[in-house]
N, C-alpha and C positions, 0 to 999 in steps of 0.2 A: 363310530368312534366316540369315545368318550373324553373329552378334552378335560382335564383335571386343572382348572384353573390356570389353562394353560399358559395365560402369558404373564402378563408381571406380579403376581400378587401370590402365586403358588405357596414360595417358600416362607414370603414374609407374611404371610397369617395363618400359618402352619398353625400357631397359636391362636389367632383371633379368630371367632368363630361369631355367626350370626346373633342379632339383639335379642333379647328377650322382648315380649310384646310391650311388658311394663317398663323398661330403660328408662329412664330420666332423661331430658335434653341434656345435650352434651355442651358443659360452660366453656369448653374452647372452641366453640366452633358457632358463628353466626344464626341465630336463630332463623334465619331467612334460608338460609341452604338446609334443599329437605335433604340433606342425610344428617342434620344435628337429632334428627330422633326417627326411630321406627317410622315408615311409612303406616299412615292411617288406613290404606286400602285392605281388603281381605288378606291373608294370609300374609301381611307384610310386603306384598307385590309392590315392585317397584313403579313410583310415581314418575312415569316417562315422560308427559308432558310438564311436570316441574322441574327435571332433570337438564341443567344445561353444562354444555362442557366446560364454561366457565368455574363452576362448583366442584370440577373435582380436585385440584390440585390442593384449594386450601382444605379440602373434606381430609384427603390426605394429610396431609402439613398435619393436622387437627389430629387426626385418629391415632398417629404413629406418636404424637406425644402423651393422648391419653391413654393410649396402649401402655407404654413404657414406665409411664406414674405408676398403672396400675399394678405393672411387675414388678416394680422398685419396689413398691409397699408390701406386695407377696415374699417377696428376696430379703428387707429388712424390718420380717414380722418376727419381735421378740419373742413371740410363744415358742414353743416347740412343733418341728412341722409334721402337720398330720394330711392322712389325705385329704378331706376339705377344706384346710387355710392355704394348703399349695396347689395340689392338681384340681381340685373340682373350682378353686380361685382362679387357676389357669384358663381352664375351660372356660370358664364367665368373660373373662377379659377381651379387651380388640373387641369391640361391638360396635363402636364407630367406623373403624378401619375395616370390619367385615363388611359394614353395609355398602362404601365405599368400593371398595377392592373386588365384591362378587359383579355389583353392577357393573364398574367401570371395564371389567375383562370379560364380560360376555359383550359389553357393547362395542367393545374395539376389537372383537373380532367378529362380531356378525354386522357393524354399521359404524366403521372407522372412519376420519377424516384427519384435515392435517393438524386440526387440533390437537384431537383426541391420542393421532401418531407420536407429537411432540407431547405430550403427558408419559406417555409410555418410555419414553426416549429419557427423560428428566425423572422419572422414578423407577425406573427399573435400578439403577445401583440405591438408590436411598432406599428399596423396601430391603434389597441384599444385607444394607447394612443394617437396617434396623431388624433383621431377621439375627443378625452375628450378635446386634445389642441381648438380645434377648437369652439366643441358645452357649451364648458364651460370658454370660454373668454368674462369676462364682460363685456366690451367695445362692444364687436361684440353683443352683446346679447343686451345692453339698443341698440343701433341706431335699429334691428330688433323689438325689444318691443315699441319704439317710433314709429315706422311706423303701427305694429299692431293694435297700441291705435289710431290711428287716420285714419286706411284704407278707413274708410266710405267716408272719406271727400278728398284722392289722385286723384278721379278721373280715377283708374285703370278698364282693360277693365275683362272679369269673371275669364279669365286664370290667369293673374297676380294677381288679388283679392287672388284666391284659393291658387296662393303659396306662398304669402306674409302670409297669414293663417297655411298653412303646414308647411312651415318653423319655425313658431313660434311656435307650435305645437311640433314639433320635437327637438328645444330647450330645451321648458320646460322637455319632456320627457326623452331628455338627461343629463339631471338635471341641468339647467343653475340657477334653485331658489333654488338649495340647498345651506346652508350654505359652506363656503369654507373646514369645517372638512368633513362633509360631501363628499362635491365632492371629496375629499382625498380618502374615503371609496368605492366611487364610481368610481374611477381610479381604482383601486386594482381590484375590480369585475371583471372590465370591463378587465381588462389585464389578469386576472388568466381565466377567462371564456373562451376568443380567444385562449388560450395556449391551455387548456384540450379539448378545441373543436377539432381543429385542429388535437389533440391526438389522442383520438376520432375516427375521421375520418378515420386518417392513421392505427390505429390499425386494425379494421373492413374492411378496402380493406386489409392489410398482411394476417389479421387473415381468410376470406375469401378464400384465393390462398391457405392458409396454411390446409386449413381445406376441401380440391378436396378429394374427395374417390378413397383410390386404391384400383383395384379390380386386385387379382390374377389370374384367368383363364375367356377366352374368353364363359365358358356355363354360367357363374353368371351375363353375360350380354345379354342372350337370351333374344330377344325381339325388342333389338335396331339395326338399320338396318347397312348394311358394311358397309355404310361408317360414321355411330356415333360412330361404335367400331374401325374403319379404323382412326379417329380422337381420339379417346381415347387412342390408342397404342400411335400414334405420340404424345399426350400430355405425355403419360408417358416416352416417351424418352428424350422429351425435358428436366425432372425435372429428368432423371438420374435413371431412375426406368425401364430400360427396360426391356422387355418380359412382363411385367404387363401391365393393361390398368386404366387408370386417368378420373375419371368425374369430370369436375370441378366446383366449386357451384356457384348460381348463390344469387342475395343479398337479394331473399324475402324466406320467412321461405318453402317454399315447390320447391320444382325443379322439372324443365320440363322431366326430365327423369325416375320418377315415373309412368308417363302414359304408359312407354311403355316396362318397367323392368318388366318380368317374373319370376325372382326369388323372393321371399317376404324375403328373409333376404337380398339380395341386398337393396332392397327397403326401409327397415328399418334400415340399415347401412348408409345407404344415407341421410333419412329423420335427423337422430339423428346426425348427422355429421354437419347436416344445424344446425338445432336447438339447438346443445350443443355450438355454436361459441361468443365468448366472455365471457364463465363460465366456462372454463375448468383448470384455471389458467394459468401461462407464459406470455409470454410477450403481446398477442395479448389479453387479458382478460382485459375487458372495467368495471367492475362493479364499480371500485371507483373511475372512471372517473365519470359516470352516480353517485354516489350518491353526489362526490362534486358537477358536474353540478347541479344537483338537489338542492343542498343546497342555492351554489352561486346565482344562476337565483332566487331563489325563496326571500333571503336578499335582494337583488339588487332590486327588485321591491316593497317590505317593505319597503326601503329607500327612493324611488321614493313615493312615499303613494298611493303604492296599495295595496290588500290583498295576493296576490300573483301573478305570476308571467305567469300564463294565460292571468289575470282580464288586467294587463300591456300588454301582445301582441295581445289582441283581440280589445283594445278599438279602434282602425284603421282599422280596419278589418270591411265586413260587417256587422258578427252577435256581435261586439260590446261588447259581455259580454261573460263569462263561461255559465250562465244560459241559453242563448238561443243557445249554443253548447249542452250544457247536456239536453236540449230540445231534440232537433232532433236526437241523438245519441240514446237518450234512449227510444225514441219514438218507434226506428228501432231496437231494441237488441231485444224484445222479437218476434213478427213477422218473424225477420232474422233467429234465433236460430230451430225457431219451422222449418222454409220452409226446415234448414238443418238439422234436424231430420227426415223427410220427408224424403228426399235424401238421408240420412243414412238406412233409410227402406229400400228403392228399392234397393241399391247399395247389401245387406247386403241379398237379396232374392236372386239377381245374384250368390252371393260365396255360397250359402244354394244349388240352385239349378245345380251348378257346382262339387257338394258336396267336400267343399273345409275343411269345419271342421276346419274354425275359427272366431272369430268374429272380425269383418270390425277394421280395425285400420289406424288413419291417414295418415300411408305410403300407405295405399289400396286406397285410397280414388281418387285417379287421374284415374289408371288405371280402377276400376272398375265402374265409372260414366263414363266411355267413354264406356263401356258395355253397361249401360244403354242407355244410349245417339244411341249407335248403335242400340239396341231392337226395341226405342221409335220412331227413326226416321228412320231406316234403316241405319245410316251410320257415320262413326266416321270421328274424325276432319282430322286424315292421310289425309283420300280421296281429299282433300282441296289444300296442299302443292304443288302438281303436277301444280295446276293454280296460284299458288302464289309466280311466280320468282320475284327475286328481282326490277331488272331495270325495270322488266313492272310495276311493282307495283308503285317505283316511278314515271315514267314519262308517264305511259298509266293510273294512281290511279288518285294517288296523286297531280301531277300538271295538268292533265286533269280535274279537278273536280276544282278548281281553277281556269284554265283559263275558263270555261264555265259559275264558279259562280260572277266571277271577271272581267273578260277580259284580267288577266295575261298570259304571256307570259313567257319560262325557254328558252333558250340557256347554254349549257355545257360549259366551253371553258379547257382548257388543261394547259394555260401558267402560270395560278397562281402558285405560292407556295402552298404547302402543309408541315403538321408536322406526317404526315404518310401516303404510298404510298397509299391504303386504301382511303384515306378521296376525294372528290371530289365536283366540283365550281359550280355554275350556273350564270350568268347574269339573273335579273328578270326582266324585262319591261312593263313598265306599259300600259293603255288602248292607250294610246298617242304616244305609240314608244320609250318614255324616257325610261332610266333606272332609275329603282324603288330601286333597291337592288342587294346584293350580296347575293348565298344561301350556305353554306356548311353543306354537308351530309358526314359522321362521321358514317358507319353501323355498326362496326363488333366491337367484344368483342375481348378485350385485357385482358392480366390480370393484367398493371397497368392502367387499365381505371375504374372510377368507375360504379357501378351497375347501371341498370334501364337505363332510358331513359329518355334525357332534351331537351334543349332548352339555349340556352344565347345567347347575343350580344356581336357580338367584338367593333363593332361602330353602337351606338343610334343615331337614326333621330332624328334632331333639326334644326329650321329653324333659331333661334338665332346661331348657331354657321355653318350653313352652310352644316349639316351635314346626309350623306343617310345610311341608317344601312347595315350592313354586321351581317348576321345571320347565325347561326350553328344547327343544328340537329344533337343529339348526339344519337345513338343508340347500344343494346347488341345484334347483331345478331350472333347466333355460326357460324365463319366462315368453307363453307364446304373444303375440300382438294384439293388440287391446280386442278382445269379440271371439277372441279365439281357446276353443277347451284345453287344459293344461292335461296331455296323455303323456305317461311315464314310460318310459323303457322298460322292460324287465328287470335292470338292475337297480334303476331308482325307486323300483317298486319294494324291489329286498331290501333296500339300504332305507327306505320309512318305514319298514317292520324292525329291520337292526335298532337304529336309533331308539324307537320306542319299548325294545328290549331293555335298554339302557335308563330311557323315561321309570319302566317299573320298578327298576332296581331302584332309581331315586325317592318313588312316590312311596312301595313297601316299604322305606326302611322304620325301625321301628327300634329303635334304640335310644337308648338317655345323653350321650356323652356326643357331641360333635362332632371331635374329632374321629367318631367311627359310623358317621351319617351315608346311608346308601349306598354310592360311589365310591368311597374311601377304602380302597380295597386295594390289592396290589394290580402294579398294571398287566400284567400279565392271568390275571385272574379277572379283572373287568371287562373285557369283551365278550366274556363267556355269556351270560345273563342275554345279553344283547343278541349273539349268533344263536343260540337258543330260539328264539324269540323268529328267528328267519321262519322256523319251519312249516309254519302256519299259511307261507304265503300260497302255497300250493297245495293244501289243506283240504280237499273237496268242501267241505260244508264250509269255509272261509272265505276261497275261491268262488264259489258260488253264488256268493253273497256280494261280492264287490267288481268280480270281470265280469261286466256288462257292459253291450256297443253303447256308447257317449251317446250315438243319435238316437238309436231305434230302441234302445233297453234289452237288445236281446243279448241273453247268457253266453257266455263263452264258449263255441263248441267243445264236446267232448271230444270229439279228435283231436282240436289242436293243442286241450292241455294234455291230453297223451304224449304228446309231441314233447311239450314242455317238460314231462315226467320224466320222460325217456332219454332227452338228451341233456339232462341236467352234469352226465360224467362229460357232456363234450367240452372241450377246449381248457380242459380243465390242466392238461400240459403246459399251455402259456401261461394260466393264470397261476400256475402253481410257481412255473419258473421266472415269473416277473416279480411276483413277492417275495422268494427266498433270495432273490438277487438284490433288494433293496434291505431286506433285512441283513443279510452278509454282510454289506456296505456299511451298516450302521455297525454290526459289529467289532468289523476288521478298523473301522475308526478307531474303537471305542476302547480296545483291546490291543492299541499299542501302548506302551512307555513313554515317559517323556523325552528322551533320547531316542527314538525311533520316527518320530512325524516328519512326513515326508516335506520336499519344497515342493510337488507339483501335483495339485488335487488329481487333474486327470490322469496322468501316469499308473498314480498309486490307484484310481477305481481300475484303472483297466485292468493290473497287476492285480487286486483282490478278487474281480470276477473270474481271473483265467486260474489262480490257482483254487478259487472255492469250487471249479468247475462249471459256474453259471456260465460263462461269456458267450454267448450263443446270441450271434447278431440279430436275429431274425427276430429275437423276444428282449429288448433294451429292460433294465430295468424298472419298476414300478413308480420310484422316483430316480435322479441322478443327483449325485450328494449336492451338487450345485443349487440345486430349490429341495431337498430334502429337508423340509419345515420339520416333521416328524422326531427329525435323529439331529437337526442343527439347530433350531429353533427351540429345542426347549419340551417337556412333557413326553416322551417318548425318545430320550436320547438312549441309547442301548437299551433298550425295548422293543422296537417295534417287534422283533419277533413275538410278540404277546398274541398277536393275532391267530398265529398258528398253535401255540403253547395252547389259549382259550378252545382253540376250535379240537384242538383232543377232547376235552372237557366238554365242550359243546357236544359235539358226536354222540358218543357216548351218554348224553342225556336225550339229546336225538332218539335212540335207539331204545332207552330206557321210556318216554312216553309213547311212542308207536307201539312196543309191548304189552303198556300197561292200557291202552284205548283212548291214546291220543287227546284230543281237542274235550278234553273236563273238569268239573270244580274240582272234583276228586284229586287230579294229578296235579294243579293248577295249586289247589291249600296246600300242597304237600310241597312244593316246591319255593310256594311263599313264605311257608313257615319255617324249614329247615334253612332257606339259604337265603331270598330274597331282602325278607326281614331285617337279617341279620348283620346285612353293612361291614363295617371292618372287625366286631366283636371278638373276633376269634381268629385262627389260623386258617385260611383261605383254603387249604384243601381237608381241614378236619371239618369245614361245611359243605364242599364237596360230600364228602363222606357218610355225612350225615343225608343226606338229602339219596344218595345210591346205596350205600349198602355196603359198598367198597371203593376203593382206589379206583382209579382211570386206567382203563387199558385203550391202545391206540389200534387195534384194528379196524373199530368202527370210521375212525378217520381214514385209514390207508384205502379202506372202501369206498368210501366219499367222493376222493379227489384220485379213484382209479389206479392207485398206486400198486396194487396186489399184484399185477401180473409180472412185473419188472425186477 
């Protein structure tokens, strides 16, 4: 996943974009606090060991004033406005508050505390409004709408075209033509919305740590090897529960230690502990967060004159409209539902013919498809871990498959800072010896870090400011006990190829203007690059190269990755209908009226699954709106379908290098140069386009995820 600045800083530096090297220290802001100038380290990397969380509030305070001077002066410049005294003036501006705002929201979400929470808590409405100061100052808005009216005739070259266009775009949509009561109404939104978000958030990562399963004796965790229960002692001592042992959860509705729990009420204790989180009352209980979210976001885009508040975050987007979301969503609900029913068969033949004497239930559902999964192919995912250490995986995987498809190059180095001993650097250099970028890898699971796996920039590439990006890879891996090899799942091994998909997208991009640096793309066209990027992991000459046993060095049988080959369509019925059921959800939010929000969260999901046709016990959804960070928290509200929208696109490119001979510079510069590159410069699928030949057709997907026969 690609976290788009995802927590409080998104909208309010929409404009402010990272320092140029040369910046001048900044005279509102203490020259003691290193964010009053460009960090002195390589590429602008941020100084973690000067960085204390005391510094960010007035960095803040500081940057949103010099921000705002500096718009004043662009808004009340007596020239006539052209595009360099306004938009490439734009672009320059917020250097302070960028350097501020990119650090302080990757660090609050990969190494939060209660400081750093209450910073988020106390600016999230003041960046909303200092975002409203900005996109709703008339002055700055006629000299933008004067250069819009007349782009044809400036003479700009397609890039400056496009953000002289986007910009004005993003005005209006900011409500710069609403009446000034209006924009009144529109302030409040936009401030109350950043608050409950923010809430939100923080709620579902407490509520999460608060909601680990204690298990009283060591047989209720048969199943799981010494050292998962060697790790679950030590968690539960850490929280003051000793002699007991602590699983802690992780942020999507079903947990990886259901596959391997032998007790079926452990596993149902577990399951229901996921799933009750944010509905059980107390403090960490999100439901009238989510229902005012729902309210606000859906007025706020009635005021804007949309119909709701989808129809407002899709028009940027590729698929443009709800209707051609509720297209492809619902295309795939009944085909998905059926393949896991299917699966619900076989799984439900295993416990008959184990004669277990009961019927399959969603806590069953992990473990016993991994039966299956051993039946059908001979052998379950375990077998896998042994070849899936961690460092091979990054740097014999992951940048080997990179520099083969690219010509990149990683050196480690040691002397940077870091903001936990854990995190670690790379130097990336390009085909030419230069240095390309900075890479920071982020593995292991904390419990104030949040869930899942991202992606963000500390510093975006921009040839107008000078500037070479520094990128993060943030990942949940269970760290194992101190002596012991870090071996990944097979899914944590896709999702460090994913992520680094995402890495290349940041590191190619190669563009002048900031606001259209790497990642800046719509959301629904960002995960594409990234799932791309998966294909490699089962690559033979990639595979090869990095599934080696941790002890002995020996190669990964060719059986077993046959295995892996082969059973790549399995299970792909749950996985399909666990995602369309979360993405629904976000919809059917997103996609009512302000007069339409229901009073009882749970009612209305239950009511959305059974008529979108998901509601299929046995497969809960991927999230439940109650911890739904994704679609309530902010950066992927009516979105998450992107995932699937991407992975058409994906597919299809899939398809298109297997064609052309797979793992080469060849297909690698072709694909860096037509799209990679390219960042937000243009229309997201006219670089599709560029890059195939043609438009996306969706076969390659229905094949994928087994969908053809249904």
């Amino acid at each position: 996943m690609y976290r788009p600045q995802l927590l409080i800083v998104a909208a309010a530096v929409a404009l402010a974009h990272a320092p140029a090297i040369a910046a001048p220290t900044s005279a509102v802001l203490d020259a003691s606090n290193p964010f009053a100038k460009p960090s002195s380290l390589p590429l602008n990397y941020p100084a973690f060991d000067k960085i204390k969380d005391a510094h960010f509030l007035p960095a803040f305070n500081a940057g949103m004033r010099e921000h705002l001077r500096e718009v004043e002066a662009i808004a009340n410049d007596k020239a006539a406005p052209t595009f360099d005294n306004t938009i490439v003036a734009l672009e320059r501006s917020g250097q302070l508050l960028s350097r501020v705002g990119a650090t302080f929201s990757n660090l609050h979400g990969a190494n939060t505390n209660d400081t750093l929470d209450a910073v988020d808590r106390e600016m999230s409405p003041k960046l909303a409004a200092h975002d409203d100061a900005i996109h709703l100052n008339p002055k700055l808005f006629a000299r933008v709408k004067a250069l819009h009216d007349k782009r044809a005739s400036l003479g700009l070259d397609a890039e400056s075209t496009f953000l002289l266009e986007r910009y004005y775009k993003e005005f209006v949509r900011a409500g710069a033509n609403l009446s000034a009561a209006d924009q009144r109404k529109l302030k409040a939104y936009n401030g109350e919305i950043a608050s409950l978000q923010s809430d939100f958030t923080q709620r579902v990562l407490k509520g999460v740590n608060a909601a680990a399963l204690v298990v009283d004796t060591r047989a209720e965790l048969e199943g799981m090897s010494d050292a998962e229960i060697k790790a679950a002692a030590d968690e539960a001592e850490k929280r003051g529960v000793k002699g007991k042992f602590v699983i802690p959860l992780v942020n999507t509705s079903s947990q990886p230690a259901l596959s391997t729990l032998k007790n079926r009420k452990t596993r149902e204790r577990l399951l229901q502990a996921s799933l009750q989180r944010g509905a059980t009352g107390g403090e960490f209980d999100t439901r009238q967060q989510v229902l005012r979210l729902a309210k606000l976001r859906a007025e706020r885009a009635v005021l804007l004159g949309y119909p709701n508040f989808a129809a407002y975050s899709q028009e940027l987007e590729t698929a443009r409209n709800p209707a051609a979301v509720n297209k492809l969503l619902g295309d795939l609900a009944k085909p998905a539902v059926t393949n896991a029913q299917k699966e619900a068969a076989d799984i439900q033949k295993v416990i008959d013919a184990e004669k277990g004497g009961f019927k399959a239930a969603a806590y069953d559902w992990p473990m016993y498809q991994d039966k299956v999964r051993a039946q059908r192919y001979n052998f379950d995912e375990n077998q896998l871990r042994p070849y899936f250490e961690m460092n091979r995986v990054l740097v014999d995987g992951v940048f080997f498959a990179a520099t083969k498809e690219y010509g990149i190059t990683f050196k480690e180095r040691k002397d940077l800072p870091v903001y936990n001993p854990d995190v670690r650097t790379f130097d990336v250099f390009d085909v030419d010896g230069k240095q390309l970028a900075i890479f920071i890898f982020d593995p292991y699971a904390r419990s104030n870090k949040q869930g899942g796996a991202w992606m963000n920039e500390y510093v975006s590439q921009s040839h107008l400011l000078g500037l070479r990006p520094v990128i993060g890879n943030h990942l949940n891996i269970p760290k194992p006990p101190s002596g012991q090899p870090t071996l990944l799942t097979y899914d944590e091994v896709v999702t460090a190829f994913h992520e680094f998909g995402h890495a290349l997208h940041g590191m190619f991009s190669d563009v002048k203007y900031p606001h259209f640096s790497g990642t800046n793309v719509p959301r629904d066209f960002v995960e594409y690059p990234s799932q791309v990027n998966e294909m490699w992991v089962t690559w033979p000459e990639v595979l090869a190269n990095y599934a080696k046993h941790h002890q002995t060095g020996a190669p990964m049988p060719k059986e077993l990755l046959d295995k892996v080959v082969a059973s790549k369509k399995f299970d792909q019925g749950y996985k399909t209908s666990e995602y369309l059921a979360a993405a629904l959800l976000d919809q059917r939010w997103h996609q009512l009226a302000p007069n339409q929000i229901p009073t009882d969260v749970l009612a209305f999901e239950a009511k959305a699954l059974k008529d979108a046709g998901v509601d299929y016990a046995l497969v809960p959804p991927r999230y439940r709106t109650t911890y739904f960070s994704h679609s309530m928290g902010g950066g992927y509200s009516a979105g998450y379908y992107a995932y699937l929208w991407s992975e058409r696109l994906d597919a299809d490119t899939v398809q298109w290098f297997t064609n052309n001979g797979g793992l080469s510079r060849k297909n690698g510069d072709h694909f860096r140069k037509t799209l990679l590159s390219r960042g937000g410069t243009a229309e997201a699928m006219d670089l599709f386009q560029n890059f195939r030949g043609r438009g996306p057709v969706i076969e390659p997907l229905l094949e994928r995820r087994g969908l053809t026969g249904n």
